[in-house]
N, C-alpha and C positions, 0 to 999 in steps of 0.2 A: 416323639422326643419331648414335645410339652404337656403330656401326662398329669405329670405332679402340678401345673399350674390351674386344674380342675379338683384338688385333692381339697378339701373344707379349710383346712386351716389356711391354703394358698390363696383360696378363691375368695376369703375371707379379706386377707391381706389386701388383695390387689383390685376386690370389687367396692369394698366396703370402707364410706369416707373416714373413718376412726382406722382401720388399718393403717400399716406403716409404710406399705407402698403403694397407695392407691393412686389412682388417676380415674376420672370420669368414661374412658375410654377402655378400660382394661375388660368389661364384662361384655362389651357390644363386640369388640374383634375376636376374644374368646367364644364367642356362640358363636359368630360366624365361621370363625375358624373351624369347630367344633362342627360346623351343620355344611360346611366345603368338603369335609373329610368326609363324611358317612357319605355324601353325593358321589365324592368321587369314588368311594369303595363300591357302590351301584354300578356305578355308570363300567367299570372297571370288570366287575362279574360281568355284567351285560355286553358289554365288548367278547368281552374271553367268550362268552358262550355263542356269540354271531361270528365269532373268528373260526370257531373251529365247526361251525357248521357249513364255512362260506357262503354266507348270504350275500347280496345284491349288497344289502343297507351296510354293511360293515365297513368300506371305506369313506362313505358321507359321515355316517358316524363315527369314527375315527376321527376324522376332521375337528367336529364338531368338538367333542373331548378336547383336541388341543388345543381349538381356543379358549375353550371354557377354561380348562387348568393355567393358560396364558395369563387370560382376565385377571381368575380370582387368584393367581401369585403376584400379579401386581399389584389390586387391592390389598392385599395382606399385607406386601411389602411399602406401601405407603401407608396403611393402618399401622403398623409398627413406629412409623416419623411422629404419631400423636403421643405414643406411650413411652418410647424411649429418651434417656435423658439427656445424651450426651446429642442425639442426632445425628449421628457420622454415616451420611451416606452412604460410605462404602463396606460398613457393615449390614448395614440395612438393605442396597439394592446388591445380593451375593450371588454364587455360583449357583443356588436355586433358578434365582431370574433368567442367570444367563445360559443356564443347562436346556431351562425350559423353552426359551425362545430358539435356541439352537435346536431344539427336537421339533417343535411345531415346522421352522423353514426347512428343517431337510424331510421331514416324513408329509406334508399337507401336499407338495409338489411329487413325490415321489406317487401318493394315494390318485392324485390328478393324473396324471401321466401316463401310469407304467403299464403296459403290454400284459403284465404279470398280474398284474389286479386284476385286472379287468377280466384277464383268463380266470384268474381263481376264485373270485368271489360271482357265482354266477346263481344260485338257488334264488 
């Protein structure tokens, strides 16, 4: 969804101090953002393809993924408090943060626990 803020004329704008909306911070959470996404598009294939072969490893890493996507969506979402102008918390920490913490608590215990794992991830 933030696409066009990588497009030249954008990145232009927003990295570059003679631009008209530039901030010192717009180029360091754009790469990072930029370099979170390709990880998790990896990490993302690499699950898919340990899920459907049922390996052993598939639930540790499962795990692992959710915190990782935990972390770096709250980095993100406090890297946004440096570049935005207004600061309104509650745009900033949104239904993202709270989807994602909601997926980590109900699937990290479920991966621990369940009878069903542990039978199906056995290779």
């Amino acid at each position: 969804s933030n696409a066009s803020a990588y497009a030249p004329d954008m990145w232009h704008s927003l990295t570059d101090p003679s631009g008209s909306s530039y901030n010192g911070f717009w180029a360091p959470i754009l790469i990072y953002e930029y370099l979170v996404n390709l990880t998790v598009i990896a990490f993302d294939l690499f699950l898919l393809v340990l899920f459907f072969q049922k390996r052993h490893a598939f639930p540790r890493l499962y795990i692992a993924f959710l915190i990782f996507v935990a972390v770096t969506t709250t980095i993100d979402n406090l890297g946004s408090l440096l570049v935005l102008t207004h600061k309104d918390l509650s745009t900033v920490f949104d239904k993202n943060l709270l989807q994602t913490y909601s997926g980590a608590a109900i699937w990290i215990p479920y991966m621990l626990v369940s009878k069903r794992v542990k039978a199906t991830f056995i290779r």
